[in-house]
C-alpha positions in Angstrom: 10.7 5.4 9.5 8.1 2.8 8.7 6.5 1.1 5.9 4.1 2.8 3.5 1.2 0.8 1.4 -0.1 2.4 -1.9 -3.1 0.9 -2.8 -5.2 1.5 -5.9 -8.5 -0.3 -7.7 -7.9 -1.8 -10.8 -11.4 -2.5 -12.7 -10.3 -4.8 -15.0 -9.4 -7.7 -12.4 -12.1 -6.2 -9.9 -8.7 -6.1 -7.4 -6.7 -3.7 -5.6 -3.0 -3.9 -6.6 -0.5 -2.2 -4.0 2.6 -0.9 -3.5 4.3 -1.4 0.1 7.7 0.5 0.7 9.1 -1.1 3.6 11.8 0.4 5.7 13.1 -3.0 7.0 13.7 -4.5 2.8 15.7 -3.0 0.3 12.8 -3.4 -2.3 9.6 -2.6 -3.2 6.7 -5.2 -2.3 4.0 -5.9 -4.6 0.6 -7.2 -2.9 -3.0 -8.1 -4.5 -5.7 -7.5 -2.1 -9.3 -8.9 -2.9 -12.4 -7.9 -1.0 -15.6 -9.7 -1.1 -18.5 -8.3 1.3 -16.2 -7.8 4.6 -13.8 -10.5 3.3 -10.5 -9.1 3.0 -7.8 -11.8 1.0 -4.3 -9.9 0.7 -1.7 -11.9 -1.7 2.2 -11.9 -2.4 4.2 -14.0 -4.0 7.2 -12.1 -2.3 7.1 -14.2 0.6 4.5 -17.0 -0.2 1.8 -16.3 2.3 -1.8 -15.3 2.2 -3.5 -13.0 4.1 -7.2 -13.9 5.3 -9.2 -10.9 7.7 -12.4 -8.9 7.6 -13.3 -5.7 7.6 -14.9 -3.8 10.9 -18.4 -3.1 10.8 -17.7 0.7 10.1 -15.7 -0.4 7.1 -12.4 1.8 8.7 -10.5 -1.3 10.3 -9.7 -4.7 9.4 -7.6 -7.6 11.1 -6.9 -10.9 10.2 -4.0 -13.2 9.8 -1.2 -14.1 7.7 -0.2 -17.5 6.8 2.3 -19.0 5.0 0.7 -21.0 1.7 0.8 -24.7 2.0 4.2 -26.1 1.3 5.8 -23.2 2.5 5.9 -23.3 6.4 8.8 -24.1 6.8 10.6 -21.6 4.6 12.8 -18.8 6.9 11.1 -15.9 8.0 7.8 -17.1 6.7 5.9 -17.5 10.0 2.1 -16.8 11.3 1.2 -13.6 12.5 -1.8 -11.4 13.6 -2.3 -7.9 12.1 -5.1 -5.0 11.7 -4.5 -1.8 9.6 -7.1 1.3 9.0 -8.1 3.6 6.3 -6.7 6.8 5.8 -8.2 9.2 4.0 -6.2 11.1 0.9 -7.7 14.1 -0.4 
């Protein structure tokens, strides 16, 4: 088990529009990421945080943190955290 992302470019808002399938919720997440340079923003209004990281050098990791949006940090289960993800390659 674990959580997928499906992640595509859409050219009309110059975003990336994904998909997550978590195995820990019984519904499907919606997310916006936004890159700029090695800026990485990641947006849900699922659980009203933000996501703010950079990309690696080599372009194959990033890390960063989420944070719950202003106003919102007190709501339950919306708390900091750390994360870093890769790329993976679909042919």
């Amino acid at each position: 088990m674990g959580t997928h992302e499906v992640i595509r470019y859409d050219p009309e808002t110059d975003t990336f529009p994904s998909t997550v399938y978590p195995s820990m919720a019984g519904q499907v997440l919606r997310y916006v990421w936004k890159v700029e340079g090695d800026e990485l923003t990641i947006e849900t209004e699922y659980i009203e945080a933000t996501f703010r990281g950079r990309w690696s050098e080599d372009g194959k990791t990033f890390s960063g943190s989420w944070r719950p949006n202003p106003g919102r940090e007190n709501d339950p289960g919306n708390i900091p955290y750390d994360i870093w993800g890769s790329r993976a390659a679909v042919n």
